[in-house]
Structures are given as C-alpha cells and as structure tokens.
LOLUMBA-614731 format. One record per residue (C-alpha): residue number from 1; residue in three letters; chain; z, y, x. Coordinates in steps of 0.05 Angstrom, whole numbers, plus 5000, padded with zeros to 4 digits. Each point is the difference from the previous one (the first is absolute). Layout:
+-----+-----+-------+------+------+------+
!   n ! res ! chain !   zz !   yy !   xx !
+-----+-----+-------+------+------+------+
! NUM ! ala !     A !    Z !    Y !    X !
...
+-----+-----+-------+------+------+------+
//
This chain:
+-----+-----+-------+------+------+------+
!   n ! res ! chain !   zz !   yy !   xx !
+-----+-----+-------+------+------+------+
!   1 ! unk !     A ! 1294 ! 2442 ! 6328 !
!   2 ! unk !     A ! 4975 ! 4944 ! 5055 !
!   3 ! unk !     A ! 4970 ! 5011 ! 5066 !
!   4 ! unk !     A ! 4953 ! 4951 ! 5028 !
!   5 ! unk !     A ! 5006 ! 4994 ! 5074 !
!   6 ! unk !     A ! 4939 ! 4948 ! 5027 !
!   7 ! unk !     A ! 4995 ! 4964 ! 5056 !
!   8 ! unk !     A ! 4956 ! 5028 ! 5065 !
!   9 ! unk !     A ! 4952 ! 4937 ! 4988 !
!  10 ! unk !     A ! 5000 ! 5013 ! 4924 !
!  11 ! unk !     A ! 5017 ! 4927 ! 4984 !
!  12 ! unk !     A ! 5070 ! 5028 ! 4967 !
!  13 ! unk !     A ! 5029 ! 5038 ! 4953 !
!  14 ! unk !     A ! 5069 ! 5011 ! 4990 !
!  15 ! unk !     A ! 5034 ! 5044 ! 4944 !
!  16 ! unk !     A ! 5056 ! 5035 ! 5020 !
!  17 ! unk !     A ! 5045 ! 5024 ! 4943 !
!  18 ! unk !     A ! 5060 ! 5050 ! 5000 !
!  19 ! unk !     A ! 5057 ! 4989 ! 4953 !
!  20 ! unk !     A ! 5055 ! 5053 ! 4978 !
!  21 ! unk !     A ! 5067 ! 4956 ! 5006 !
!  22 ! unk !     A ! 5058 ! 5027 ! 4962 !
!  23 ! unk !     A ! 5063 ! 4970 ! 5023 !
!  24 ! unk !     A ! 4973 ! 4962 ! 5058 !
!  25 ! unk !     A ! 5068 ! 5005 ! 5040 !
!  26 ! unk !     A ! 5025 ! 4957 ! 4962 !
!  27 ! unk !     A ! 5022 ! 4916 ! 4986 !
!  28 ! unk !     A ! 4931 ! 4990 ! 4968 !
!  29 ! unk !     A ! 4965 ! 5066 ! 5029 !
!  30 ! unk !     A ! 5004 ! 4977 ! 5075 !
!  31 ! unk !     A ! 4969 ! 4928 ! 4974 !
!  32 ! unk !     A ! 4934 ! 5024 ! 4966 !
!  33 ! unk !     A ! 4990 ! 5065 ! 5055 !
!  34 ! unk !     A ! 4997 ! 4934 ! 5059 !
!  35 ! unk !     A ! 4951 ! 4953 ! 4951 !
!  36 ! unk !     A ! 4958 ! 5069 ! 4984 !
!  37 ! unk !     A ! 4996 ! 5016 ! 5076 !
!  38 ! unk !     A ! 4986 ! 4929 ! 5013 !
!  39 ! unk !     A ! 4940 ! 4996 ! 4959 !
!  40 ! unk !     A ! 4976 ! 5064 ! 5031 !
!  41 ! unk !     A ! 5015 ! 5051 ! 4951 !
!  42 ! unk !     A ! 5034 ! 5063 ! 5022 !
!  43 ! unk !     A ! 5066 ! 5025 ! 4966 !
!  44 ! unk !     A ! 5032 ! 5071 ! 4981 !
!  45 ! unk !     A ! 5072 ! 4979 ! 4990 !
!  46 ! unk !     A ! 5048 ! 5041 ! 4974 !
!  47 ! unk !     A ! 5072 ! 4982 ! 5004 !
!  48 ! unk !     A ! 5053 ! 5041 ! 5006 !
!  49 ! unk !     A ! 5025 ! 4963 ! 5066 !
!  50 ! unk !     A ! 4956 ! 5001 ! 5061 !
!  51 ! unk !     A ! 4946 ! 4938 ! 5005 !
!  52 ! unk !     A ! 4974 ! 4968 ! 5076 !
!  53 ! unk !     A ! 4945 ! 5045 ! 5024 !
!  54 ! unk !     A ! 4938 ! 4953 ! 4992 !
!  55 ! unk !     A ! 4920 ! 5009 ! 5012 !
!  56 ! unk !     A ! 4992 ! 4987 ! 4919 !
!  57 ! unk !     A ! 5060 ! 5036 ! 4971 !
!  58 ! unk !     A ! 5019 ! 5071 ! 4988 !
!  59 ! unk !     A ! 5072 ! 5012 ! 4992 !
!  60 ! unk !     A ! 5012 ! 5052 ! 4950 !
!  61 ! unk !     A ! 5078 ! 5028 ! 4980 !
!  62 ! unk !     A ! 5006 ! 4992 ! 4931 !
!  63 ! unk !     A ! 5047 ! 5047 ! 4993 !
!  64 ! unk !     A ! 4956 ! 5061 ! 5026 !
!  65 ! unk !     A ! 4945 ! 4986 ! 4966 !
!  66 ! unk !     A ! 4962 ! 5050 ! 4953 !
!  67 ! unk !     A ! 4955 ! 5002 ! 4949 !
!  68 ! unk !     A ! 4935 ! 5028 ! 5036 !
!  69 ! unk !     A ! 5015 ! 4938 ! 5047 !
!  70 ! unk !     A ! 4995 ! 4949 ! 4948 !
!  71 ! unk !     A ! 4942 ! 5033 ! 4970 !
!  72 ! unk !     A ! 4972 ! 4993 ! 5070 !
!  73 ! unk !     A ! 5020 ! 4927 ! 5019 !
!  74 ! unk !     A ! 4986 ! 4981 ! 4922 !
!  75 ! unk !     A ! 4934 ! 5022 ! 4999 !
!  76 ! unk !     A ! 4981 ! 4976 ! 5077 !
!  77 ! unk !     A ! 5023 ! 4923 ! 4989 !
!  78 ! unk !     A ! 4975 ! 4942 ! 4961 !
!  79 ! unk !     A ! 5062 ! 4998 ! 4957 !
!  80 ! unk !     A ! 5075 ! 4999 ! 5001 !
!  81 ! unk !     A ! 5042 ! 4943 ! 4999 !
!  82 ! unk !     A ! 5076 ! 5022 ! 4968 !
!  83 ! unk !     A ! 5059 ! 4956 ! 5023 !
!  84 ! unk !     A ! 5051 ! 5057 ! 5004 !
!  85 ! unk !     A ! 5059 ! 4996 ! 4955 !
!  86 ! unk !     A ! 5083 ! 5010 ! 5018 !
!  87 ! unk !     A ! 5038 ! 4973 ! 4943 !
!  88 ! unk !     A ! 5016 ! 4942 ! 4974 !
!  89 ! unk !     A ! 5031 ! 4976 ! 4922 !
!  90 ! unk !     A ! 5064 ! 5018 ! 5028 !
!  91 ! unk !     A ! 4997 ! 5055 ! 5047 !
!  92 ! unk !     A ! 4970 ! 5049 ! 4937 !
!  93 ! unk !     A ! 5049 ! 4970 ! 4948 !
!  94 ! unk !     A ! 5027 ! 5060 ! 4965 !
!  95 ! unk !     A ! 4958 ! 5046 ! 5039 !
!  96 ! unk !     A ! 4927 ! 5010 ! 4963 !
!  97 ! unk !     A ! 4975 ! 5065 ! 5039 !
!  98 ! unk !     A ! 5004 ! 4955 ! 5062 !
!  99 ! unk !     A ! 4945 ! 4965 ! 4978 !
! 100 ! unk !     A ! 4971 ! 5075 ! 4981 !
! 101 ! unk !     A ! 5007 ! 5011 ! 5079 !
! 102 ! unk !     A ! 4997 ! 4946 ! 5048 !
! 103 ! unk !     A ! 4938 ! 4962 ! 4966 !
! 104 ! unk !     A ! 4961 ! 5034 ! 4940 !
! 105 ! unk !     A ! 5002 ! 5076 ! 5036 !
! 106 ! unk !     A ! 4967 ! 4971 ! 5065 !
! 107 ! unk !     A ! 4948 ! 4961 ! 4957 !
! 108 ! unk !     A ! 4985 ! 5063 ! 4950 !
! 109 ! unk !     A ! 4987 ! 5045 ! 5070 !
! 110 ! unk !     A ! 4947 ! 4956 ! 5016 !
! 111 ! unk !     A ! 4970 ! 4992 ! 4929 !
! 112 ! unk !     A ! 5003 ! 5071 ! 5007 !
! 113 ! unk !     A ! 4968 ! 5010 ! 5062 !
! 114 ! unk !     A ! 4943 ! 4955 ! 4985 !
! 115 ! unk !     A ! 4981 ! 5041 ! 4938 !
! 116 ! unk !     A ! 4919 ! 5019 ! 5015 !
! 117 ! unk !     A ! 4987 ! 4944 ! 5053 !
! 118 ! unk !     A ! 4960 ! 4947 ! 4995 !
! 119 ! unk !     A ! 5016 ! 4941 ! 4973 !
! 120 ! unk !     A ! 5034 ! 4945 ! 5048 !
! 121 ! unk !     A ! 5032 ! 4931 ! 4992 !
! 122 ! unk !     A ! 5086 ! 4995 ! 4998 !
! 123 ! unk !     A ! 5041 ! 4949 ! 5001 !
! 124 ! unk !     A ! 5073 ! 5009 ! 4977 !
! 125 ! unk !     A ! 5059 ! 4958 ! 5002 !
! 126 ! unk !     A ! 5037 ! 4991 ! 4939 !
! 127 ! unk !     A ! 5054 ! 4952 ! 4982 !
! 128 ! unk !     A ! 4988 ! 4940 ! 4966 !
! 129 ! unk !     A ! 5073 ! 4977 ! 5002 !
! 130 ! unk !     A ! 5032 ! 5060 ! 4964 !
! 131 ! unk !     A ! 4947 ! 5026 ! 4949 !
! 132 ! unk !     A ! 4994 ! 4944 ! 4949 !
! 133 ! unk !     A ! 5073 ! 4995 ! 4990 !
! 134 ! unk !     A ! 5026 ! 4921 ! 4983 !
! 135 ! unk !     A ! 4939 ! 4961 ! 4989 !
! 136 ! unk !     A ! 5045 ! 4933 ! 4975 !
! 137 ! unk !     A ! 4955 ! 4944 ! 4982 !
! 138 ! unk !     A ! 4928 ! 5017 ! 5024 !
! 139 ! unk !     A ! 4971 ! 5019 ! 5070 !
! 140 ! unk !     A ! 4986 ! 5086 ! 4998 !
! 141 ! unk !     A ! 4924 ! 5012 ! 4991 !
! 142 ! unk !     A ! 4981 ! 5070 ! 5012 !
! 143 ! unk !     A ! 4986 ! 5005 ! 4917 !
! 144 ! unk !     A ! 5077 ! 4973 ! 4992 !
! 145 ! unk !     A ! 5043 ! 5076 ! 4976 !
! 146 ! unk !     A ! 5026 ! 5036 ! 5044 !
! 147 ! unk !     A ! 5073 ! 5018 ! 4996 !
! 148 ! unk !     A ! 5040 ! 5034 ! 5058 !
! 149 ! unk !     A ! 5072 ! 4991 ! 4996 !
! 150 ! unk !     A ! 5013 ! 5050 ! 5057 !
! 151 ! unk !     A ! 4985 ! 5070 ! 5020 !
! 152 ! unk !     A ! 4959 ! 4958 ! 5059 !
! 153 ! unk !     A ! 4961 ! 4966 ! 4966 !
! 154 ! unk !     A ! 4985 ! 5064 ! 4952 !
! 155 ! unk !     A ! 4975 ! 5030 ! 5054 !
! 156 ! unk !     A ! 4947 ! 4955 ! 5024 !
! 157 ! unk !     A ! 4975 ! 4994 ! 4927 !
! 158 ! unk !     A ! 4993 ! 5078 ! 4984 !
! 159 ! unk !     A ! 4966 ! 5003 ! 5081 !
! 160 ! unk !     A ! 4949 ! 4950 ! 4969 !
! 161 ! unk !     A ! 4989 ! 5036 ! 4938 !
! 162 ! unk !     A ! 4979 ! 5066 ! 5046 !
! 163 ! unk !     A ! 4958 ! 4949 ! 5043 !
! 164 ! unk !     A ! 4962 ! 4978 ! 4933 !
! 165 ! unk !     A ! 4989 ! 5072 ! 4990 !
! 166 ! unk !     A ! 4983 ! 5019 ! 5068 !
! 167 ! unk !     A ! 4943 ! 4941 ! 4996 !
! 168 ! unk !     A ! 4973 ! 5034 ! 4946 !
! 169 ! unk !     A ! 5001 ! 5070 ! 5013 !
! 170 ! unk !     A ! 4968 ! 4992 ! 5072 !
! 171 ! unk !     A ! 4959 ! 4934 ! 4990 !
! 172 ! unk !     A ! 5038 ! 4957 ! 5059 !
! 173 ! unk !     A ! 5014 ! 4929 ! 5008 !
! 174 ! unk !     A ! 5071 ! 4986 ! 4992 !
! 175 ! unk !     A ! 5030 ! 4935 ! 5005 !
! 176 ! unk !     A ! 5077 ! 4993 ! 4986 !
! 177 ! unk !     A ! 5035 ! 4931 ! 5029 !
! 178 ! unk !     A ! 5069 ! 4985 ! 4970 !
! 179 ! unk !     A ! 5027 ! 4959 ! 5053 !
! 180 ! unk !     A ! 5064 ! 4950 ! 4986 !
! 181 ! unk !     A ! 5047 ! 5000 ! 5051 !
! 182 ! unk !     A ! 4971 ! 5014 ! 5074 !
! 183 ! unk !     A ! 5038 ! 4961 ! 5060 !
! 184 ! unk !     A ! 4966 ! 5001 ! 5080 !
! 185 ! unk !     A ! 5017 ! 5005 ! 5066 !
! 186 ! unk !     A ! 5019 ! 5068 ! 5020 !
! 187 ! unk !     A ! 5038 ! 5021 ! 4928 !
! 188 ! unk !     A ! 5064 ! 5036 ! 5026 !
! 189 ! unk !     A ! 5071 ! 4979 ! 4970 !
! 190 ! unk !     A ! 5012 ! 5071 ! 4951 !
! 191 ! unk !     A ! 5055 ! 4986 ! 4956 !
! 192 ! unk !     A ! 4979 ! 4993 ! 4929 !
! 193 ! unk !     A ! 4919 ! 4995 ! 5025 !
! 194 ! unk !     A ! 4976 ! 4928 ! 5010 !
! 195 ! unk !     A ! 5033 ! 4935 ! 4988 !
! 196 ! unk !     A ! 4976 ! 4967 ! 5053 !
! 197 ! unk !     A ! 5016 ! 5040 ! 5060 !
! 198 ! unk !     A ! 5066 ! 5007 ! 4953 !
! 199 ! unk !     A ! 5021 ! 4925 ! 5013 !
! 200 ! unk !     A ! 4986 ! 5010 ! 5073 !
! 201 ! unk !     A ! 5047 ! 5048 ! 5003 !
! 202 ! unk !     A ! 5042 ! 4961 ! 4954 !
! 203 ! unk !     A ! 5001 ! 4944 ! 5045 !
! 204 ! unk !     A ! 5005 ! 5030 ! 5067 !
! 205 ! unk !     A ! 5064 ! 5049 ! 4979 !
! 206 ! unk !     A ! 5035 ! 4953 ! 4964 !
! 207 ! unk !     A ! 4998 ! 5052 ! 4945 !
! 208 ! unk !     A ! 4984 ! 4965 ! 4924 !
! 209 ! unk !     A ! 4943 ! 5027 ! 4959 !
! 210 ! unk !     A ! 5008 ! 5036 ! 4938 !
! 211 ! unk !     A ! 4977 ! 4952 ! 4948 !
! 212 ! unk !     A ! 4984 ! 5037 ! 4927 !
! 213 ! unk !     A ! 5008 ! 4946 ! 4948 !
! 214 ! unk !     A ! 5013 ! 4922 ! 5014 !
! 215 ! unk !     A ! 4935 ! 4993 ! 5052 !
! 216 ! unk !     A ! 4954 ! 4974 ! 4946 !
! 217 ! unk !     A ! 4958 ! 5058 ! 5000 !
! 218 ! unk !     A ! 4927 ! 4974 ! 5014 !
! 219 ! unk !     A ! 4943 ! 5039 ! 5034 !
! 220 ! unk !     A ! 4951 ! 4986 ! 5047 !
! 221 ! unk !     A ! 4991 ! 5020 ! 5068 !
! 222 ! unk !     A ! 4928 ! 5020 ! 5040 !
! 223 ! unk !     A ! 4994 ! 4999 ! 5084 !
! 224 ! unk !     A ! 4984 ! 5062 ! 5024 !
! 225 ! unk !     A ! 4936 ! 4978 ! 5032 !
! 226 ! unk !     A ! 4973 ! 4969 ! 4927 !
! 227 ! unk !     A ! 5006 ! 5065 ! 4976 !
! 228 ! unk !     A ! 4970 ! 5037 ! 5051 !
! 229 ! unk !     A ! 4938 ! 4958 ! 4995 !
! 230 ! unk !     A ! 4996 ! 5018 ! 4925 !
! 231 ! unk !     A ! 4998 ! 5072 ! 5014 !
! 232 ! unk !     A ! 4948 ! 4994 ! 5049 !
! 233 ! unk !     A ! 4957 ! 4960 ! 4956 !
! 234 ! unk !     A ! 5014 ! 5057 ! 4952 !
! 235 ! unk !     A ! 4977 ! 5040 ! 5047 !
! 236 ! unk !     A ! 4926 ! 4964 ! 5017 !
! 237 ! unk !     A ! 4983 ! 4991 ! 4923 !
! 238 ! unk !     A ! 4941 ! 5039 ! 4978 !
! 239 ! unk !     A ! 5027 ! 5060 ! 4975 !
! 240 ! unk !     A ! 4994 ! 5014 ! 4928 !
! 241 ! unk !     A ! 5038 ! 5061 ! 4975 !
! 242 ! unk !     A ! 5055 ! 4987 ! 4947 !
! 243 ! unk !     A ! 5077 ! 4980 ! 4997 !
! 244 ! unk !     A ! 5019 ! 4926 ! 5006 !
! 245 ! unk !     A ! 5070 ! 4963 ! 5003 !
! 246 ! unk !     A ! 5005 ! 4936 ! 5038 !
! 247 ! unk !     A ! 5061 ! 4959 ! 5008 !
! 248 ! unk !     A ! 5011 ! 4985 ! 5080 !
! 249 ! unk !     A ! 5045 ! 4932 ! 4996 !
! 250 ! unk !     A ! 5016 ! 4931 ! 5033 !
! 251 ! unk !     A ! 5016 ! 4971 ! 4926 !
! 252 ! unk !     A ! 5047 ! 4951 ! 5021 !
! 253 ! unk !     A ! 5058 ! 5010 ! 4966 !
! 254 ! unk !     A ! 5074 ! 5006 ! 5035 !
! 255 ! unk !     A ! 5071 ! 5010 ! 4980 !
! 256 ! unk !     A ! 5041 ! 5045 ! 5048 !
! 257 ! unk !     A ! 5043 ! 4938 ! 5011 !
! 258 ! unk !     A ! 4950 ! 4964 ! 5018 !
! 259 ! unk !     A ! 4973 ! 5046 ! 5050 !
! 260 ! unk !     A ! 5072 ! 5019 ! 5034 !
! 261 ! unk !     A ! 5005 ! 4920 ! 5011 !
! 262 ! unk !     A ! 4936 ! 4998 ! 5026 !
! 263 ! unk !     A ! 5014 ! 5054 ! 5050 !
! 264 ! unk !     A ! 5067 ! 4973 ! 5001 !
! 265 ! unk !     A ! 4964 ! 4928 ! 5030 !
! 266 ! unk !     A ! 4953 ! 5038 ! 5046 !
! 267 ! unk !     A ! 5049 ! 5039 ! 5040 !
! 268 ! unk !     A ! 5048 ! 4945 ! 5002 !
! 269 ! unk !     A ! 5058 ! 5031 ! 4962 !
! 270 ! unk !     A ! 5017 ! 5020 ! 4925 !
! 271 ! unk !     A ! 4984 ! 5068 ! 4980 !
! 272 ! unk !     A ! 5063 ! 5037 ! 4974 !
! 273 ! unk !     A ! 5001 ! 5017 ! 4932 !
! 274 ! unk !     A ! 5042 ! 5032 ! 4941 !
! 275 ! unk !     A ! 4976 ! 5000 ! 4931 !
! 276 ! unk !     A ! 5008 ! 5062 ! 4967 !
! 277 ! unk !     A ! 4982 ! 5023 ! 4929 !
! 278 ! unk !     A ! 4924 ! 5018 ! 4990 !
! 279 ! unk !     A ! 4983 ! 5069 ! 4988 !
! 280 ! unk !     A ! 4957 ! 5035 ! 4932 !
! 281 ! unk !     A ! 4940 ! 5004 ! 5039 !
! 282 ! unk !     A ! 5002 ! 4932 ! 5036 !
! 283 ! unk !     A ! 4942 ! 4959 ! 4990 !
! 284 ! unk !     A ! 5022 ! 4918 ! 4980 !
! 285 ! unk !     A ! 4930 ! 4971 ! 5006 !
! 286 ! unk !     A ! 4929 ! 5027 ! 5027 !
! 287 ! unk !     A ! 4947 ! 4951 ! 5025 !
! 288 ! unk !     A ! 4935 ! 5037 ! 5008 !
! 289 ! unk !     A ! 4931 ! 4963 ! 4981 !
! 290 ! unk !     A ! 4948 ! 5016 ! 5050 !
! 291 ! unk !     A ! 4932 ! 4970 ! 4974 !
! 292 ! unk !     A ! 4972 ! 5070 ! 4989 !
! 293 ! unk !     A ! 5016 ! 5010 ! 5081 !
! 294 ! unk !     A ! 4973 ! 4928 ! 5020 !
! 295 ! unk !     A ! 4936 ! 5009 ! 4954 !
! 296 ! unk !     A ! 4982 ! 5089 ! 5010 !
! 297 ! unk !     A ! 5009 ! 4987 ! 5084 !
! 298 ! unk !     A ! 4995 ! 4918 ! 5016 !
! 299 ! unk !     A ! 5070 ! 5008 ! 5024 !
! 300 ! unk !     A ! 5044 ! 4947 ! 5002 !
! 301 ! unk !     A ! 5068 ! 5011 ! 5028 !
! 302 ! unk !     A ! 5020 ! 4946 ! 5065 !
! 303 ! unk !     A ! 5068 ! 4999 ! 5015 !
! 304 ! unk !     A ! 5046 ! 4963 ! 4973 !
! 305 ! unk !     A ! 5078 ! 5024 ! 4991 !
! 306 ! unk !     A ! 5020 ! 4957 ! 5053 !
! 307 ! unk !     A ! 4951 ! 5010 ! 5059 !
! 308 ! unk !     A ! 5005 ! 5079 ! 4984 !
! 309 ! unk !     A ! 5075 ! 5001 ! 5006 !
! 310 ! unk !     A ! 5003 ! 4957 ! 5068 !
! 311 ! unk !     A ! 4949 ! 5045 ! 5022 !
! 312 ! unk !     A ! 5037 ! 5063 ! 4979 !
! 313 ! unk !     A ! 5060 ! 4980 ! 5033 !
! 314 ! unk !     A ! 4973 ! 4988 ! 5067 !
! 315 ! unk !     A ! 4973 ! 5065 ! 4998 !
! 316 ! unk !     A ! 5074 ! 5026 ! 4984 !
! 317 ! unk !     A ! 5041 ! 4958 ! 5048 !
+-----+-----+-------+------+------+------+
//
C-alpha cells in the first residue's frame, strides 16, 4: 500500500513505502533496514533484540508478537522482506524439529496470518550454499536439483515449497534469493556462524580454526552490501504475483585455503588451522551462477573478495 506525500509547490512526488522486516536485528537485517531508511522508506522491524529508535523504523519484539499483529502490519505494508533464520548445517545436525521451531513455525504464523489480505510483494532469504548439495563440475543454476544434505538446508527447501503455495493461494509476489556465503562489516564472531568473522577470531586469539576436510572445499562468497542492493532491486520491480527463485552470488570461485591465506595476508599473520574430517552433510563444492539475478534486476555485484575483506576488517579492528 503506498502513500504519496507531494511537495507544497506540487513540483514533487515522493512514494513512501513501508516494509515488514523479519529478522532485521540481525548481521544482514541491520544492513538492508539503514539502505531502506536511506532511500526514504519506513521500516517495521521485528527482531527479537531491541533496534536504535529511528524517525523511519518501528522496533517490534519478535518474541511477543501475535497473530492479529501480523495480520495488521501484513496487510498495512508494501511487503515483507524475511532474513530471519538461527541455525546453521551444523547447529540442527541430529536435531530436525529445530528446524520445525526456530525457522519454518515463525514463517507458517505469518503465512497464516496473511490468509484473506491482499496480495503484497515478499522477499525471502534462502540459501543458495546448502540447498543444491555438491554441484562438482558445473556452476548451480536455479533449474540444477536440489539436494539438501542437512536438516538446514531441508528446512529452507520445505519453507520455499509453503512460499510457492502461499503465492498461489493469496496471489502475492514472492521472490526467493539463495544467497552463497554472506561476509560484511558488522557480522559478529558466533562460533560455528560465519567464516569470516571466524578467522578474525582465529587470528586475534591465537586459537586455530576447525577445518572439515583438507581446505579444498570451494564456494563463493557475496559482500554484504551486493546483496543488499539485490533485494532492494527486488523490491522496486513491478510487481507481478507468482513464486520465483533467484540465485544471489559473486560467482568467483574460492577454496577455503585460499581464502584463510588471503585473510591470513591481510591481517598480517597466518590464520590457525586444524584439519579435521568432513562431516555427512558438508558441502565439497558450490559455485552459484547468477545470470538470472544480473538479467531479472540489472544487478551486477561490485566487490571484489579482496576490497570486501580489507574493508570488513577495518570495520572489526
């Protein structure tokens, strides 16, 4: 729903829209709610930690929240954008119903709530370096199989099978992004959550990294602000109800060595590492074409590996 706010001379118009944010407390959350605000949108953020009070942006507990709420805030915004997720391959090894829980319980209230209210546009983040499984010779297109080797990864699949069905049942625009993996200034060191901030850590403790297999695992790795800009182009497309899958990638291909040296030779020491034996649902090689992204939204991602991690660090130092 847009309001239209004009100028006193009537020479211009500006569109101010509201976006439902799901999970904006967090890594990626906190980047997109600043670019939204920035571009004069206004932002209902629910997190379950509390958010900067800002002229723009509604903090909202997550963890209070009903269903006559998101009924309300559903039908009263221009769409939802869903980043909110707390697992990860290995923190839900062995334990399916978290999954159940923490990510597709959350997403199914929503679905729920929205049931009878007009249709709106969404934009959910999937993963794109978990749900194809090893993807060994060729670059993963979105038609490439899907094959989850954890319960993670499970997860995110059977959430975009409801979102599929939600797009049809209530005529919305729904956009998935799989993104690979997501580095930035500003992602916290969690153990077991982020490589990046990981060899940070790594480096400043003089404790090694946990290395599953012999480091020749490949993927690739997007800066936080590339993908941030594909979600709000996303977000400005004509909307045209139906479900659509879009990989969200840098498609340069890197080896975890490669990336721990690279680190390694921007903070001026070694990262510390032990190999270790590589898990059932530990993925050897994922590289992620994005020509459906560049061509659907004229996006084009713009930092390189390098500049992204010097800039990252100087954020952490």
């Amino acid at each position: 729903m847009d309001s239209c706010n004009s100028s006193s001379q009537g020479v211009g118009r500006m569109i101010t829209r509201t976006w439902l944010v799901v999970g904006a407390g967090g890594f990626i959350g906190g980047h997109l709610v600043r670019a939204l605000v920035t571009s004069g949108d206004r932002v209902i953020a629910l997190s379950p930690r509390a958010l900067p009070p800002g002229d723009s942006t509604t903090w909202v507990d997550a963890t209070t929240v009903t269903g006559d709420a998101l009924a309300s805030w559903f039908e009263s915004s221009d769409g939802v954008i869903w980043l909110a997720g707390s697992s990860t391959p290995s923190s839900s090894a062995g334990r399916p119903l978290a999954e159940l829980d923490s990510n597709l319980r959350p997403l199914l209230n929503l679905i729920q709530a929205s049931i009878g209210a007009p249709a709106r546009r969404v934009v959910y983040l999937s993963t794109g370096g978990a749900i194809y499984g090893d993807v060994e010779v060729r670059d993963a297109t979105e038609q490439a199989r899907l094959e989850p080797k954890s319960f993670y990864s499970a997860g995110k699949l059977a959430a975009e099978a409801f979102l599929s069905a939600w797009s049809h049942e209530g005529d919305h625009d729904i956009t998935v992004l799989r993104p690979s993996n997501v580095y930035g200034p500003g992602q916290p060191f969690r153990s077991g959550f982020g490589i990046v901030p990981t060899a940070f850590h790594a480096v400043q403790t003089g404790n090694p990294i946990f290395v599953r297999g012999d480091g020749t695992a490949v993927r690739d790795y997007l800066f936080v602000d590339d993908l941030v800009s594909l979600v709000i182009k996303a977000l400005s497309k004509s909307i045209s109800p139906g479900f659509r899958t879009i990989n969200a990638s840098s498609h340069v291909p890197v080896s975890l060595n490669t990336l721990l040296d690279l680190i390694g030779d921007i903070l001026g020491k070694a990262v510390p590492r032990e190999y270790h034996d590589a898990r059932a649902f530990d993925v050897h090689r994922i590289v992620l074409d994005n020509a459906l992204a560049r061509d659907a939204f004229d996006w084009v991602p713009r930092t390189d590996l390098r500049d992204g991690l010097e800039r990252t660090w100087r954020a952490a130092r």
